[in-house]
Structure formats: C-alpha cells, structure tokens
C-alpha positions as CSV (number, residue, x, y, z in Angstrom):
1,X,15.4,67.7,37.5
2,X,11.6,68.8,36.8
3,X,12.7,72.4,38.0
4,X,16.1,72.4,35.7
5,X,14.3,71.6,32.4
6,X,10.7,73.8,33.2
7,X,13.7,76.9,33.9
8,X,15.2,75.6,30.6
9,X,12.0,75.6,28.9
10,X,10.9,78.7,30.0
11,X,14.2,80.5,28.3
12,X,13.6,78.7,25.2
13,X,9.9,79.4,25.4
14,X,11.3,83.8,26.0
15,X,14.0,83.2,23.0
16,X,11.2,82.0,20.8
17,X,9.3,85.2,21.1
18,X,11.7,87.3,20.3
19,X,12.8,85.2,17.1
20,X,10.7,86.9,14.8
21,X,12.1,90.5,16.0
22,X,15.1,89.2,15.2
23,X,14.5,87.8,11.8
24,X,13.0,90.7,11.0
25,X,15.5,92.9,11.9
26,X,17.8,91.1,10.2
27,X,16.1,91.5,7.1
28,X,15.5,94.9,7.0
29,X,19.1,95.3,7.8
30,X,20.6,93.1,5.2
31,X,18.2,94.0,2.0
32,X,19.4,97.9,3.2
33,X,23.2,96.6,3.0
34,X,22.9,95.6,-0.3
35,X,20.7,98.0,-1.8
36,X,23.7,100.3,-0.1
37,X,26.2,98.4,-1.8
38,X,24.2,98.3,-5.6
39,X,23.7,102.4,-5.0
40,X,28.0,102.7,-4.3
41,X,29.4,100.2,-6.3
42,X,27.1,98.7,-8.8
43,X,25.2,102.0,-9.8
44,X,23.1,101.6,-13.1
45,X,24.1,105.4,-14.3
46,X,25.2,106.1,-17.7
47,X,29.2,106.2,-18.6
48,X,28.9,109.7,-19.0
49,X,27.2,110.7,-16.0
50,X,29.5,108.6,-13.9
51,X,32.1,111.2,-14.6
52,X,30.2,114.0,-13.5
53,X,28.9,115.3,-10.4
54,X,25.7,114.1,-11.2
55,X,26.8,111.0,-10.1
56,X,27.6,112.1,-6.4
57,X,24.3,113.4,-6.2
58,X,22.6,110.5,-7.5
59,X,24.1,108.4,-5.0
60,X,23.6,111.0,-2.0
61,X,19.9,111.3,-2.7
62,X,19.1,107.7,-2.8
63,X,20.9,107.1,-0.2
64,X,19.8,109.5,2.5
65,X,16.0,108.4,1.0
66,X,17.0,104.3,1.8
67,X,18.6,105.8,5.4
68,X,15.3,107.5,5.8
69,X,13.2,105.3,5.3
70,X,15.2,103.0,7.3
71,X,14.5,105.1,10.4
72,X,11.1,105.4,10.3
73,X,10.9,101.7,9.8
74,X,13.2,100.8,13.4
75,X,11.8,103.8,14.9
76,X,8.3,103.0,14.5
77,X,8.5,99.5,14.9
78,X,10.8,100.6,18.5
79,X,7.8,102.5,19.4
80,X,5.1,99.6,18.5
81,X,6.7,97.5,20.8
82,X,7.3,99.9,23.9
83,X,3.7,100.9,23.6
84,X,1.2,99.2,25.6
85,X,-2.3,98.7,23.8
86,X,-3.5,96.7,27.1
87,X,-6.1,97.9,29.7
88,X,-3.0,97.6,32.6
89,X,-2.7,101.0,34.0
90,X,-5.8,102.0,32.7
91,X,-8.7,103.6,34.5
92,X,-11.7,101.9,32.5
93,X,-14.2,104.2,34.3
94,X,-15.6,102.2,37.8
95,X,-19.3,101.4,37.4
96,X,-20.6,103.8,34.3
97,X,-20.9,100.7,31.9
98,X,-22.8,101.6,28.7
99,X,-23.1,99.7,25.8
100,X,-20.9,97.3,24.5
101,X,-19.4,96.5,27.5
102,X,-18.8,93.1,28.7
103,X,-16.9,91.2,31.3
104,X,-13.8,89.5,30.8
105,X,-13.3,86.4,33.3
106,X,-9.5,85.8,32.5
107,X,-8.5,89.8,33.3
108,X,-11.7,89.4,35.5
109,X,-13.2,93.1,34.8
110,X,-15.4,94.6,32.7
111,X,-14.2,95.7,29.8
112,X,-15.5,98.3,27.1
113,X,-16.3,97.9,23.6
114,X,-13.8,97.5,20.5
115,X,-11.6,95.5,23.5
116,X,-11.0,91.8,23.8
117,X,-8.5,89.6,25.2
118,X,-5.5,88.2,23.5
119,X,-4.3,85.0,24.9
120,X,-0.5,85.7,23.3
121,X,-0.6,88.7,26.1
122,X,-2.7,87.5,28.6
123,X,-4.5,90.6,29.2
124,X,-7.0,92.6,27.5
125,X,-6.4,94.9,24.7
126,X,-7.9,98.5,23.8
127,X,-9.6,98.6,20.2
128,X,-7.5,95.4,19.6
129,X,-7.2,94.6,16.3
130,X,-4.7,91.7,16.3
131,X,-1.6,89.7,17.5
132,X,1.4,90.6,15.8
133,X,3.6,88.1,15.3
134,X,6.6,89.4,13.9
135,X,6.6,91.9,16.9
136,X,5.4,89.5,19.6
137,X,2.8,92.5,20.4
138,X,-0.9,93.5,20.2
139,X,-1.9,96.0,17.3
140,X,-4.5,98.1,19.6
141,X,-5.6,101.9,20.1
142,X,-2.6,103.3,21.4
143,X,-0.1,101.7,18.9
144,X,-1.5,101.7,15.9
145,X,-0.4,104.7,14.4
146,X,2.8,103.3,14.5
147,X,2.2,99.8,13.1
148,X,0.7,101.8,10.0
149,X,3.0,104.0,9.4
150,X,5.8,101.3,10.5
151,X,4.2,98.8,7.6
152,X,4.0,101.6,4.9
153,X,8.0,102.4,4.8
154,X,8.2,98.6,4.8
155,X,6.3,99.0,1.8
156,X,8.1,102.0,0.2
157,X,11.7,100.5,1.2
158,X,10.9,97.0,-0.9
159,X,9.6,98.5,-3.7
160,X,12.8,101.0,-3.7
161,X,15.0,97.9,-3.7
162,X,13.0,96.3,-6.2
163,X,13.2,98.9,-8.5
164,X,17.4,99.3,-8.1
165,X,17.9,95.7,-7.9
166,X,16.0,95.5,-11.4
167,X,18.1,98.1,-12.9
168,X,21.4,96.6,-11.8
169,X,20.4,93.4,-12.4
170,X,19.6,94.2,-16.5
171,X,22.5,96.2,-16.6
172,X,24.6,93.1,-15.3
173,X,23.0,90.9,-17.8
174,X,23.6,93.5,-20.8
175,X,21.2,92.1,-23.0
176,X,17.4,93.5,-21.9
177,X,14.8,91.1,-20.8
178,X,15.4,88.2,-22.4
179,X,14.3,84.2,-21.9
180,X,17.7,83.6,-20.1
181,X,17.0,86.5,-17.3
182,X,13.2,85.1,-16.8
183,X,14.5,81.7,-16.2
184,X,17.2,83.1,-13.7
185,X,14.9,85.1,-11.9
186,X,11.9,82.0,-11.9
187,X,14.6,79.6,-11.0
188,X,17.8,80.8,-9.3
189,X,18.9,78.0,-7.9
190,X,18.5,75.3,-10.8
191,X,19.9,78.4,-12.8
192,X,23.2,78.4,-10.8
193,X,23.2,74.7,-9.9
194,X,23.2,73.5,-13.9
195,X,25.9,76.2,-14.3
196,X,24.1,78.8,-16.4
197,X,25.2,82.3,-14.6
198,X,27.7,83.4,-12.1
199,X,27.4,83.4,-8.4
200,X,27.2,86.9,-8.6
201,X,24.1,87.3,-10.7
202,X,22.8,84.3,-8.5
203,X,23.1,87.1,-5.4
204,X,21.4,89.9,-7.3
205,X,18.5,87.3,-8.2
206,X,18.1,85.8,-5.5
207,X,17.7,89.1,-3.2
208,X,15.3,90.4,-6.2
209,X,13.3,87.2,-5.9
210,X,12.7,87.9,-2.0
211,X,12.3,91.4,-2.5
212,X,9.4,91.3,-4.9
213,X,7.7,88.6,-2.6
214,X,8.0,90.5,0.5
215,X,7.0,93.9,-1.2
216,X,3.6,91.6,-2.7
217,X,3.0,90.3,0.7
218,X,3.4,93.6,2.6
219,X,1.5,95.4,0.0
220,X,-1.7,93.2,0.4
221,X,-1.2,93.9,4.4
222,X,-1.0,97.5,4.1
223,X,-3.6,97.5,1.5
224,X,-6.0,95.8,4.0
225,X,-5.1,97.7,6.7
226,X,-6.0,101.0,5.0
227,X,-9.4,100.0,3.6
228,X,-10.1,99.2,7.5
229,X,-8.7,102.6,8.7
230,X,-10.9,104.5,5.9
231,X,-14.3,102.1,6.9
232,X,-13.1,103.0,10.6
233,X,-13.3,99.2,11.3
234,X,-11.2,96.5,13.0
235,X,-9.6,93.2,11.7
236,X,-12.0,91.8,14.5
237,X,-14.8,93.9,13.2
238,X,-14.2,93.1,9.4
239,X,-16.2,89.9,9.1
240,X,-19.5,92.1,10.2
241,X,-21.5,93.5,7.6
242,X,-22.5,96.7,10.4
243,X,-20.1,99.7,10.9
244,X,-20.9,101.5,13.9
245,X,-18.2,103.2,14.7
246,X,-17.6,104.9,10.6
247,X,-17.3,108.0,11.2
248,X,-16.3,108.7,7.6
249,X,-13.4,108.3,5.8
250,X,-11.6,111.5,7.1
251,X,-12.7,111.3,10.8
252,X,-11.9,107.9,10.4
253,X,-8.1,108.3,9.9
254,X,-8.2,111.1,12.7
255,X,-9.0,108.2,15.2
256,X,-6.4,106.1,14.1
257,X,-3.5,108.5,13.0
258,X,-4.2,111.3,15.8
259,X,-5.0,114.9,15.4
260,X,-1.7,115.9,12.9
261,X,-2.8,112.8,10.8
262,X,-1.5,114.8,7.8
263,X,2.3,115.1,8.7
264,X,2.9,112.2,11.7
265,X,3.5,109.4,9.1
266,X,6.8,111.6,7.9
267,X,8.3,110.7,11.5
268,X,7.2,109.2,14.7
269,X,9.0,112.2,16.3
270,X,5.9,114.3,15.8
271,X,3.5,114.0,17.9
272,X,-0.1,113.5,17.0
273,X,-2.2,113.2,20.2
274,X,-5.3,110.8,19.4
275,X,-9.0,112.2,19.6
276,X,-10.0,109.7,21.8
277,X,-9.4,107.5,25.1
278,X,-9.7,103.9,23.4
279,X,-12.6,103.7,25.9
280,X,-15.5,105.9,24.7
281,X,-15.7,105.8,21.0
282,X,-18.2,108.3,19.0
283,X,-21.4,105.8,17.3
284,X,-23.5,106.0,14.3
285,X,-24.8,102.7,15.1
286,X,-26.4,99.8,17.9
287,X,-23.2,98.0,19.0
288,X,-25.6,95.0,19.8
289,X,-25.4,92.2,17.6
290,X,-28.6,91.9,15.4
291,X,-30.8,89.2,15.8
C-alpha cells in the first residue's frame, strides 16, 4: 500500500510541475484565438475601408505580426526549457580554482563563481540567476538569451491585444469612454451579474481586464530583467551594492545575448554564439565579499 500511493504521489508530484507549462500555454494560445477572431470578425476599420482592399491588408498584416510574435514566443520558450543551464556535462576545469570559487556539498564539487545550486533542480546552475516557475527551469548562462527575448514578445503580444481589444471594445460600446464602459471594465462581473451589458461585451472585457494585468506584470519583469542585463548583474547579485563583473552596458548585453546581440532577438533561429564559457567571466572588480 506504502509503495502504491508514494508511485501515486510521485505522478502527481511530475503533473504538478508541468502545470504551469500548461497554463501558460494555454494562455498564450487562447488571448491569440481571440485577438484572431477581433482582427477577422470584429475589426475596428471604417465602413469605407471595409469595402476596399485596404481592409485585406489590414487584416493580413496584423495577422502575420500576432503569428509572429506567436512563434518567437513557443519557440523561445521550447528552447528555454531544452536548454540545460546546469554544470551536468560540464567540464568545470579539474584543480585551477581561482577566485570565487566555492564548494558545493549537495552536487559535491567545486563550483565557480556566478553559480549556485537550485534546490527545484537539484544540481548546480551556471551564472544562475533564478528558478522559473512557469517553465519548471533554471534561468542560467546558457538559456538566458532565450528567456529574454522569450519574455519581451510576451510583452509586445499583450500590449498588441490590449491595444485591439480597446478598439473593438469602444467601437462595440459606440459611445467613447464613458462612466458606463469604466464601470464594465473595473467590474465585469457585477456589471454582467446586475444585468447592465451583454455577455458578449462581458467577453471582450473580461479578456481586456487580464490582458492589461498580464502586459503590467510582464512589463515590470522584463523591465527588471533589462536593467540587470545593462548593469551586467544577476537577480542573485542585485541586492549587492558591488558590480564586478560590469563590463559596460554594451559588453554587458554581448555576454548575455551572444555575439549577433543585434539581430538574435528577431528569431531564435539565428544563432548568436555567447562570448564566454559561463565558467570564466572577464572582472573589473574583488569577487570577495567586503568586510
């Protein structure tokens, strides 16, 4: 019996981890569905233009730019998780420790600097700089080009279906910005509850409502993330007031976005081989903490 419910346990415990994949996929998928759906159906163009071939091309560019934006987002996010930031595999160099090295007694090795271990993964981590969650995977050295770039078409696809779900959603009201629109998109739910607007207006609210939170959320994420990129810092590293490994703001984005920094965001097709080894990392400063 002990054996049947640890074995139960341990695919509960496997199906958990991936439940955040999956709720994030789902997402994505389903605010790209409906922006697809506003863009074919419920496009805010004017009665004259919808006669017109203007209005085929409207809908083909924002189409193939939500499609491409879509594939940069599973693509990237594909190639986070297959990634591995860990020291498994990895030849950390025998017995030329310099400094910043220390010894990890769970991986039981030493390790070298800008590396620590994640108890999510069990193992150590290269220039770790946190635990995803939402992935179920550690954001280190050799992955983190494509957490950034995954993060900012997150950010570019929610304020795209910000921006068409306001337009529809003024056009659907016909009357502007008015008390009655606020309330609805404060307070969807009481709004449809007491009877005040269709189900169908309830839809475009609500999906506006989770848009604009998840495009504020994500925005402060990405924001941080690029501020530690340009200081050429860590999340770990973040709470110290000493930056030894700033390079400046250009080098700085070299280490983290590769050699081709300037064109790899577009698509995680091109490659961008990274300056470094996530081992030996160029100083401007002690790596000892001051005493």
């Amino acid at each position: 019996m002990a054996r049947f419910m640890s074995r139960v346990w341990c695919k509960v415990e496997s199906s958990g981890r991936h439940l955040p994949i999956v709720l994030n996929a789902l997402l994505v998928f389903s605010i790209t569905a409906e922006v697809s759906y506003l863009v074919l159906v419920e496009a805010p163009l004017e009665p004259e233009q919808k006669k017109t071939e203007w209005s085929t091309m409207w809908k083909a560019m924002h189409l193939f730019a939500q499609y491409f934006m879509l594939g940069n987002i599973t693509w990237n996010a594909s190639l986070f998780v297959k990634t591995n930031p860990s020291i498994r595999g990895v030849f950390l160099g025998g017995d030329a420790l310099g400094q910043g090295w220390r010894y990890c007694y769970n991986c039981e090795t030493h390790t070298p600097p800008r590396c620590s271990h994640c108890y999510d993964c069990n193992v150590c981590v290269l220039r770790r700089d946190h635990h995803c969650v939402f992935f179920g995977q550690c954001v280190g050295f050799y992955n983190y080009r494509y957490f950034l770039t995954c993060l900012f078409f997150m950010w570019a696809g929610l304020l795209y279906a910000v921006v068409m779900n306001a337009e529809v959603f003024i056009v659907i009201l016909k009357e502007g910005v008015t008390f009655h629109s606020v309330l609805l998109l404060l307070m969807p739910w009481i709004m449809l509850v007491s009877g005040q607007v269709t189900a169908r207006a309830f839809a475009f609210a609500f999906i506006a409502d989770t848009c604009v939170v998840g495009f504020l959320l994500v925005a402060a994420f990405l924001f941080f993330h690029v501020v530690l990129m340009l200081k050429g810092q860590t999340t770990r590293e973040w709470y110290s007031t000493r930056q030894p490994y700033n390079l400046g703001a250009l080098a700085n984005i070299r280490e983290c976005l590769g050699k081709y920094w300037y064109i790899c965001w577009l698509c995680p097709l091109i490659p961008s081989p990274l300056p470094g080894d996530g081992i030996n990392f160029k100083v401007t400063g002690s790596l000892e903490p001051m005493k």
